[in-house]
PALO-951822 format. One record per residue (C-alpha): residue number from 1; x, y, z; residue in three letters. Coordinates in steps of 0.02 Angstrom, whole numbers. Each point is the difference from the previous one (the first is absolute). Layout:
% PALO-951822
NUM_X_Y_Z_ALA
...
//
This chain:
% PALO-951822
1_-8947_-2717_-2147_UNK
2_66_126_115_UNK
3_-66_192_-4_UNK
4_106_92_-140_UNK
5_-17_173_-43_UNK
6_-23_68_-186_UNK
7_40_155_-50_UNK
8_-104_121_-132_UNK
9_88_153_-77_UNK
10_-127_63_-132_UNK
11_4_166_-94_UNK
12_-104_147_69_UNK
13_-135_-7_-86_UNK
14_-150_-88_43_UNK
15_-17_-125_-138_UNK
16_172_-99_34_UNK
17_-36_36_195_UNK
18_-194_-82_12_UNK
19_50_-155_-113_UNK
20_142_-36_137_UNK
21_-108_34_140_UNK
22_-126_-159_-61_UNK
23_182_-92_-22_UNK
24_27_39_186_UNK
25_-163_-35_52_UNK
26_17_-199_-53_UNK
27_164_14_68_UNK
28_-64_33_149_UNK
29_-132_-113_-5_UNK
30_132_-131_-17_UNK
31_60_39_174_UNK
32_158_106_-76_UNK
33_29_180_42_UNK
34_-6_141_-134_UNK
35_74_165_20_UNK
36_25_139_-127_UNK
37_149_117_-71_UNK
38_-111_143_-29_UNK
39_25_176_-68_UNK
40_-37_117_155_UNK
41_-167_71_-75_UNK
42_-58_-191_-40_UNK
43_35_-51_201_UNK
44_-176_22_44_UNK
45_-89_-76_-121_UNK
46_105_-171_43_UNK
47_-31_27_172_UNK
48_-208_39_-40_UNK
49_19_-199_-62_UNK
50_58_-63_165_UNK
51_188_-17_-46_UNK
52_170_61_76_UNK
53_80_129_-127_UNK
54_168_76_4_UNK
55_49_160_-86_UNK
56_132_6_-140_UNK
57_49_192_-69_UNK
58_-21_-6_-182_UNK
59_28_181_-5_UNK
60_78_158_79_UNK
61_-81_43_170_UNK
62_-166_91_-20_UNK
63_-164_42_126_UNK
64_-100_-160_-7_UNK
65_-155_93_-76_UNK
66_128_59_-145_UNK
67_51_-172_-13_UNK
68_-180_-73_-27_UNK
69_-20_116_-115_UNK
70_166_-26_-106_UNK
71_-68_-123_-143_UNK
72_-182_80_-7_UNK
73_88_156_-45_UNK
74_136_-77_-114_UNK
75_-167_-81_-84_UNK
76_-86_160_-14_UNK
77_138_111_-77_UNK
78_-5_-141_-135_UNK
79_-207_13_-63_UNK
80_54_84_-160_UNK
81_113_-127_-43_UNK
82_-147_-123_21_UNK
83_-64_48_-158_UNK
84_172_-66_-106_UNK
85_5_-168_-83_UNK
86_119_-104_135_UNK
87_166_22_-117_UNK
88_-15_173_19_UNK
89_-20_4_185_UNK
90_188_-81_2_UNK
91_77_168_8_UNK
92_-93_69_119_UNK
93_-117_-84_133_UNK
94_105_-197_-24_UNK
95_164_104_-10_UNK
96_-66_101_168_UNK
97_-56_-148_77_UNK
98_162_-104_-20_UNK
99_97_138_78_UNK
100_-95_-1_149_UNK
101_-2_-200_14_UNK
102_207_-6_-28_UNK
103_-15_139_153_UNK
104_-81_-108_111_UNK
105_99_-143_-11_UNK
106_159_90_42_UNK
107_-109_87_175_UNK
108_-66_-194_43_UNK
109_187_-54_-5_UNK
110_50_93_160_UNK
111_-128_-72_75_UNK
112_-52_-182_-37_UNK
113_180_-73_66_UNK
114_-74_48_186_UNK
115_-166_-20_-19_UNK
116_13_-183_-88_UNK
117_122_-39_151_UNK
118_-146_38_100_UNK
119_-150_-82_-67_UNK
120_126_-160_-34_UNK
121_-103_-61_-131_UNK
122_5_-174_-74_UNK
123_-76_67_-169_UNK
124_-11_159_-75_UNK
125_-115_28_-152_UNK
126_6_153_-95_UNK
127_-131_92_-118_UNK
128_90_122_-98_UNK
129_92_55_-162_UNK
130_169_25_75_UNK
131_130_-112_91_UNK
132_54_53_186_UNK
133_169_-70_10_UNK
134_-14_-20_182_UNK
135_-166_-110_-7_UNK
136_109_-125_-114_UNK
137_141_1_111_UNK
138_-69_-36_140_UNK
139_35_-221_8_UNK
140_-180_-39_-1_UNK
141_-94_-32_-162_UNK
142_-96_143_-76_UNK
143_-160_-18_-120_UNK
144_-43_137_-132_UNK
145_-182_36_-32_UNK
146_-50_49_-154_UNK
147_-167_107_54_UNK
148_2_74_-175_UNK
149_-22_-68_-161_UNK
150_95_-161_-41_UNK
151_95_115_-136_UNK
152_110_62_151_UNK
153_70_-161_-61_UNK
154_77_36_-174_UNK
155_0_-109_-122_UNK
156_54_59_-190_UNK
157_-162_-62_-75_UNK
158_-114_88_133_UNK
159_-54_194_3_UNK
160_109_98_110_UNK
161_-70_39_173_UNK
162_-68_165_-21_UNK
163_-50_3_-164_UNK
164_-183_-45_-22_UNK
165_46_-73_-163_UNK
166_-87_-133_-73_UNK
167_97_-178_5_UNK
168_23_-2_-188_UNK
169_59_192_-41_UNK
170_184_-81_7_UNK
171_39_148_-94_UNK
172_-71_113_143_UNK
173_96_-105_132_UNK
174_184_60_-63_UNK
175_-46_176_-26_UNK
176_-67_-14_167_UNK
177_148_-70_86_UNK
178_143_103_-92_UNK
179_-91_181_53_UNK
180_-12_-84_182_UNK
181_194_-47_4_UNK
182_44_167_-83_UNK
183_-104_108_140_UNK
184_25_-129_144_UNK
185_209_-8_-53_UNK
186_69_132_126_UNK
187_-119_-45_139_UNK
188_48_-193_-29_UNK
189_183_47_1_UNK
190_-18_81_181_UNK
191_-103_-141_42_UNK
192_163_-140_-39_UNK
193_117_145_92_UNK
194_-94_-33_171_UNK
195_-11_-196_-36_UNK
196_174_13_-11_UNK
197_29_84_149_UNK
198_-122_-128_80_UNK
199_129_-156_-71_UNK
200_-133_-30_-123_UNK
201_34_-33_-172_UNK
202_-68_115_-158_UNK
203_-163_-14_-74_UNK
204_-28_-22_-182_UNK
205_-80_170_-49_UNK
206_-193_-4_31_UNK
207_13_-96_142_UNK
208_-30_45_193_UNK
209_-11_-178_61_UNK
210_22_-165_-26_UNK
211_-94_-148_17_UNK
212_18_-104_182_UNK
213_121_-146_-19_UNK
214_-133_-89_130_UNK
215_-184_21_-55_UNK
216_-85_157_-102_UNK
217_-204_21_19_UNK
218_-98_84_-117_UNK
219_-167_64_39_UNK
220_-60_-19_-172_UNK
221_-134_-118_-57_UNK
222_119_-132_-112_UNK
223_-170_-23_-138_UNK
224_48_187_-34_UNK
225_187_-25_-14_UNK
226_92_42_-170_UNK
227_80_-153_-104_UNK
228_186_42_40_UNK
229_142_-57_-100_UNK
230_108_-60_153_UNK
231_-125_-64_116_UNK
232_5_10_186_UNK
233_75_-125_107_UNK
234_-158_-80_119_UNK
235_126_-33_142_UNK
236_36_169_25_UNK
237_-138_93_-80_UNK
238_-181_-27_50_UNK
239_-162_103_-44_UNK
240_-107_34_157_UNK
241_-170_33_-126_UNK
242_-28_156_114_UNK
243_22_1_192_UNK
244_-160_84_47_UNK
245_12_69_206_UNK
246_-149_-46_109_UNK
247_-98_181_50_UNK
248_-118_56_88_UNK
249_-198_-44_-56_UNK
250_-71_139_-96_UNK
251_-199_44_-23_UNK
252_-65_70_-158_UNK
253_-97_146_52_UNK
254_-156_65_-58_UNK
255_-6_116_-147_UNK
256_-124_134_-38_UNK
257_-7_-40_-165_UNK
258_21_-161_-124_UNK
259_-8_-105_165_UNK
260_-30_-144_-115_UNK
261_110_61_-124_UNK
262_174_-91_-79_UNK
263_149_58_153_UNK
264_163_66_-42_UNK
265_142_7_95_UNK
266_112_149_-42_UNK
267_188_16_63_UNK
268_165_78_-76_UNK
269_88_-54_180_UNK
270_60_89_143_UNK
271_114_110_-133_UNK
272_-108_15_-157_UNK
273_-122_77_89_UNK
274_91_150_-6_UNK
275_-76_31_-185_UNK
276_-160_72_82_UNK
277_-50_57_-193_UNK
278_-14_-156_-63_UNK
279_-83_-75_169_UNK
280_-126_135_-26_UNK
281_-40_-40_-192_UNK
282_-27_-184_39_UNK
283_-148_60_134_UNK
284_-77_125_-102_UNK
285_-5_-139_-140_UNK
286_-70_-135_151_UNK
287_-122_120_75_UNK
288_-80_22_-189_UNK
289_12_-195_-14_UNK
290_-133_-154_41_UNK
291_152_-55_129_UNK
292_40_15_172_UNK
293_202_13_59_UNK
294_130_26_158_UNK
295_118_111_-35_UNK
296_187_12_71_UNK
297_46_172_-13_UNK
298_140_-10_148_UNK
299_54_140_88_UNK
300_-87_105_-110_UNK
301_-199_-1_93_UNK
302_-28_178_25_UNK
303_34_44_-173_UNK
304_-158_-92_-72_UNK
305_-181_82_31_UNK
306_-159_-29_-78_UNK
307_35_-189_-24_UNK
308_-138_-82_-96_UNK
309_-135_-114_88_UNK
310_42_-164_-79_UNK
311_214_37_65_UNK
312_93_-30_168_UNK
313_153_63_18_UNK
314_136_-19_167_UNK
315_176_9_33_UNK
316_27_-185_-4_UNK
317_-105_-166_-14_UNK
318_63_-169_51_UNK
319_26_-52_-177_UNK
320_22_-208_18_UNK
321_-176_22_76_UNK
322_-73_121_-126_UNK
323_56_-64_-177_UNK
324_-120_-178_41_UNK
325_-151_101_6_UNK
326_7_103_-158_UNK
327_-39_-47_-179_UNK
328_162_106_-89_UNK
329_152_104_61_UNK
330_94_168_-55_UNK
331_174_-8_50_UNK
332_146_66_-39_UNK
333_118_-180_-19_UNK
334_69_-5_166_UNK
335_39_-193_23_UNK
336_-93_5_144_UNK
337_-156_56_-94_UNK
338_41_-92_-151_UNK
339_34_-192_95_UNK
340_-165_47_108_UNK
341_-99_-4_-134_UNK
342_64_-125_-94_UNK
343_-13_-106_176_UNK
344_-195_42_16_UNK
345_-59_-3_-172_UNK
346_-28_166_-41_UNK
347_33_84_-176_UNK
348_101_157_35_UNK
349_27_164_-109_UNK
350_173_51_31_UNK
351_60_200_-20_UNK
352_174_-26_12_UNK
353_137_144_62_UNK
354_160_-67_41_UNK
355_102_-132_13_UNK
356_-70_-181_-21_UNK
357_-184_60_8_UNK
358_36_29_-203_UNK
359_89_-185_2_UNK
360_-158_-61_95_UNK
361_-129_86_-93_UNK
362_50_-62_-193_UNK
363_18_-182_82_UNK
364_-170_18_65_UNK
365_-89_35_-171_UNK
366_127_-109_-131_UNK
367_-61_-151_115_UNK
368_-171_30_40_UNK
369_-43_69_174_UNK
370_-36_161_-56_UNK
371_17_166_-74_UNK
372_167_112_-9_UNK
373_-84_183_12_UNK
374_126_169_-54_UNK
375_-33_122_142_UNK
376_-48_144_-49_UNK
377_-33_-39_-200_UNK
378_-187_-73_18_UNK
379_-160_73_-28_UNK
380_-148_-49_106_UNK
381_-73_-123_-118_UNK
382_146_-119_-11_UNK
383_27_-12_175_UNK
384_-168_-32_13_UNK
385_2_-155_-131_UNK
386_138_-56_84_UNK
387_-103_-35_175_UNK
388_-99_-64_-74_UNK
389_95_-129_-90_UNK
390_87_-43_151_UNK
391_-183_-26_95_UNK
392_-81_-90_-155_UNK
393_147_-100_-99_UNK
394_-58_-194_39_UNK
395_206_-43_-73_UNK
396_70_106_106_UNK
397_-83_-47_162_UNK
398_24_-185_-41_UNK
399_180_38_0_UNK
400_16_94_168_UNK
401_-92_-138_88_UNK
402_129_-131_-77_UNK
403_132_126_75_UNK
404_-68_43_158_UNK
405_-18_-194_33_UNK
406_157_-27_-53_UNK
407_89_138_111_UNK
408_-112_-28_171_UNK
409_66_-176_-4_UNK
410_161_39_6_UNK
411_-5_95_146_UNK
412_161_112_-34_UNK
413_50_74_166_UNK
414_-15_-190_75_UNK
415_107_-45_-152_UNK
416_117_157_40_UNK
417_20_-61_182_UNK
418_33_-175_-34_UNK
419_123_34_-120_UNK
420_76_124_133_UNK
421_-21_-127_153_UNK
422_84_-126_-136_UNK
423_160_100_-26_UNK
424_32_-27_192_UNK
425_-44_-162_18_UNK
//
């Protein structure tokens, strides 16, 4: 089969943008070529990966260090509201958030048309929560992936994406989704305006995309996937179980303390490391502990001193490379985190914040893989017992092992890239 070229357009943020990268590195190791639609201030890391990246303005003109910047500080004005249950951060950090997404689409319309008619792609694939009418009108088949949890996908007898609900608080779910559509209405209404003006027709309210008429991947592991009431069609909807990126090798280092000790690994993400408080309590509580742990604190690195002997912090670790050498994680539900761990076989405490860290966090405790933590509401002690649960439970580690078997052998970003290479074929 001849050379064809496949085309990436994930959100800016580096969750939806790694998992494509490891989609895009078995496409290329299938002889195809990969390039990326990338938000200006993700170029570079695309381009750190080895692959050809084209910016798309999802916003009005800005200095590229401002631009970097934009989401960190959108995340940052939004800590307080980290503390509310998820229904009451509708109003104002989902609410916030949704305005800035509907935004973007309408800059990335003036310019997709010219730079799809330069790339000339054969497939496009996009990871995020909003259609860009271009991207579907351009003649060549398009692929959504679904990079959060498989709740993007609503079904009536699912919890609503977003709500960190448990699957059987039905009556939860419709208080949930009438406060969304009452906040989200006016937003939604401007949204249908430009999809109008695009020759698109109206969404039903709640709803920023649509599923691809020619195949839809979800990231999520399908032994974690709700019991829907209108189940998904296999020929055009296919669970990757994860698509974990190949990175560089990574070398625990020594500690000064607990060298022999239990390790952590510790990350709220590129963005949640922004809550330096919380960052901090978690390392006072490790430094007093019988464990060792790597911290991700970000950007953040010259606001921590004093760090405890048995703690490593940086700005970033190579995560695929990390997560198989520790016993347990602290994360904050990013899918990335979340499938990683689920892929590797490690139990996972999630501290939720936004978004579908709250969906990802109840799934992980109601089935099994660990422990749904509140932020800020624990004392020392539980946290604590749940550790060491997660490095001691014999049920619980039989179960990730069944997983992580389960989800290496599937291989998801070969899957992905055969069932992109397939829609060409």
């Amino acid at each position: 089969m001849e050379q064809k070229t496949f085309a990436f357009f994930p959100e800016a943020a580096f969750g939806p943008a790694l998992n494509s990268v490891g989609i895009a590195q078995a496409i290329t190791a299938m002889g195809h070529k990969a390039v990326f639609l990338s938000d200006p201030g993700f170029v570079d890391v695309y381009k750190g990966y080895g692959f050809e990246a084209h910016p798309v303005a999802l916003s009005a003109p800005m200095p590229p260090e401002k631009l970097a910047k934009f989401w960190e500080e959108f995340i940052n004005g939004h800590i307080p509201n980290f503390r509310k249950a998820p229904i009451d951060q509708i109003d104002n950090y989902v609410k916030d958030c949704w305005e800035a997404i509907v935004d973007s689409a309408k800059w990335a319309e003036k310019d997709l048309p010219k730079v799809l008619a330069e790339i000339k792609p054969d497939v496009i694939a996009v990871d995020n929560v909003i259609l860009f009418p271009a991207i579907k009108q351009h003649g060549v088949p398009w692929v959504r992936i679904i990079s959060c949890s498989e709740n993007e996908i609503e079904d009536p007898a699912i919890p609503p994406h977003l709500s960190g609900m448990s699957e059987n608080d039905t009556e939860g779910h419709a208080a949930f989704r009438k406060k969304f559509n009452e906040v989200i209405k006016p937003i939604h209404d401007d949204f249908n305006e430009f999809l109008k003006e695009c020759g698109e027709e109206p969404y039903e309210l709640g709803q920023f995309f649509e599923a691809s008429p020619y195949m839809n991947m979800m990231l999520y592991p399908q032994p974690l996937t709700y019991k829907r009431e209108e189940p998904l069609d296999p020929s055009r909807f296919q669970y990757l179980e994860g698509c974990v990126r190949t990175d560089k090798p990574y070398d625990v280092p020594e500690f000064k303390a607990n060298n022999d000790g239990p390790l952590l690994y510790v990350s709220f993400g590129s963005l949640g490391a922004g809550d330096t408080d919380l960052l901090k309590r978690l390392i006072t509580l490790i430094g007093k502990s019988r464990y060792r742990a790597l911290v991700n604190v970000g950007d953040y690195k010259d606001e921590y001193s004093d760090i405890p002997p048995n703690v490593v912090i940086d700005s970033w670790f190579p995560q695929p490379s990390v997560i198989p050498q520790v016993d347990a994680v602290i994360h904050h539900g990013g899918n990335n985190s979340f499938t990683e761990c689920l892929y590797f076989g490690k139990p996972a405490i999630i501290m939720p914040y936004v978004w579908d860290g709250h969906d990802n966090a109840m799934r992980v405790q109601e089935t099994g893989y660990g422990f749904r933590s509140d932020r800020y509401d624990w004392t020392d002690e539980e946290l604590i017992e749940k550790i060491e649960t997660c490095l001691t439970d014999a049920a619980m580690h039989e179960r990730l092992e069944k997983i992580s078997k389960h989800m290496q052998s599937c291989e998801g970003p070969v899957k992905a890239a055969k069932l992109l290479v397939g829609l060409v074929k």
